[in-house]
C-alpha positions, 0 to 999 in steps of 0.5 A: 490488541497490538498496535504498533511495533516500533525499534529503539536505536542506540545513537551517540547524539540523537540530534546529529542522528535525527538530521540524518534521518530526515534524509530518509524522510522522517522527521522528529515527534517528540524528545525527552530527558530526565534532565538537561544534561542526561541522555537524549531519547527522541521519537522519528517518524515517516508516515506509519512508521516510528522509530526510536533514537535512544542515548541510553547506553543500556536501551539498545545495542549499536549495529543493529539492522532495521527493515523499512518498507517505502513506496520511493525507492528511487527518491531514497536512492537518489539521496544516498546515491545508493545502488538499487538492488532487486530481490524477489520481494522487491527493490531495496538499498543497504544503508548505515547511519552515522551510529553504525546501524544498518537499515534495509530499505526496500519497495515491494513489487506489486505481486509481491505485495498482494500474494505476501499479504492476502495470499499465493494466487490472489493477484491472478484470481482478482485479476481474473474477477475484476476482468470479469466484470467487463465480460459480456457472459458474466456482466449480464449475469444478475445472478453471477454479479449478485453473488459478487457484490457486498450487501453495502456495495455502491458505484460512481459511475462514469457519469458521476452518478451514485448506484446503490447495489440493488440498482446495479442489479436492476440494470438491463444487460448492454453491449460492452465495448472497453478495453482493459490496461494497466491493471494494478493490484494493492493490498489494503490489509488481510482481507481488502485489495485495491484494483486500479486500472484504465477502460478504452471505450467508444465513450471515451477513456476512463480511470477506475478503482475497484475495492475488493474484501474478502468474507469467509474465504470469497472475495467480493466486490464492495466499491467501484468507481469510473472518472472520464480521463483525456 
């Protein structure tokens, strides 16, 4: 199983290289040499992601060119009064360190993101499934939402009360009157997405969060949860 992948950058002096990338955000993990006074070899790392800092003449060839996927393009700009450009797979800048390897940093655009991970036409149908879910025709439906629920689902209602799957089932049919906005839709991985959106009610006002995994090919409904908001 592979579980990481991580590029090895050739830098005159990784200290001096490693206080330049902490601009971006990475910060040092670890440094190694053989002996004092032989090359540095120093690991970086921002979140998930590693890179590699290497002295060794033989380890890496300068210029190299390294792709970053950030959710903080605009912060990342701001530090390098960088010019954003947008691409259909999302924001980025070109940036160079003090070595001459260049870096691509880029934040990807919510459809991008779902449809280059899950798949062409996935934002529309989990829109079109969570939307659902606040229809009258389909929410009333026991059969309808039984075939869309995981065998471990659960809900927190707006309430803050806990609803185990077959509860969800056995709730009698009611009048629904809720608005649906700003629905957003991240990818959680190759077979899970994240939908967050805002519900207008006679009740009041109300964020939520679905999760959504997708089993032979379908996608079910496996967590919600509603939290009252001003």
């Amino acid at each position: 199983m592979t579980t990481d992948v991580i590029p090895i950058l050739r830098v005159a002096d990784a200290s001096t290289a490693s206080v330049w990338y902490e601009r971006l955000g990475f910060r040092v993990e670890f440094e190694h040499r053989f002996e004092p006074h032989l090359p540095a070899y120093i690991g970086i790392r921002r979140e998930g992601a590693q890179i590699h800092l290497s002295e060794h003449a033989g380890d890496a060839r300068p210029h190299t060119l390294v792709y970053i996927w950030v959710d903080d393009i605009e912060a990342v700009a701001t530090e390098f009064d960088a010019t954003v450009d947008e691409a259909p797979w999302g924001r980025e800048i070109s940036l160079v360190d003090p070595d001459g390897n260049r870096l691509r940093v880029a934040q990807p655009t919510a459809a991008r993101d779902v449809e280059a991970e899950l798949g062409a036409g996935t934002l529309e149908l989990l829109t079109s499934l969570e939307s659902a879910m606040w229809d009258e025709r389909t929410r009333g439906d026991r059969e309808w939402t039984d075939a869309r629920l995981t065998d471990d689902f659960t809900e927190v209602g707006y309430s803050g009360r806990t609803y185990t799957r077959a509860e969800i089932l056995d709730l009698p049919a009611a009048s629904i009157d809720a608005a649906v906005d700003d629905m957003t839709i991240r990818a959680l991985g190759r077979d899970a997405a994240l939908v967050t959106y805002r519900t207008l009610e006679t009740r009041g006002v109300a964020h939520r969060s679905s999760v959504w995994r997708r089993s032979s090919g379908a996608w079910m409904l496996a967590f919600h949860q509603g939290t009252p908001a001003e």
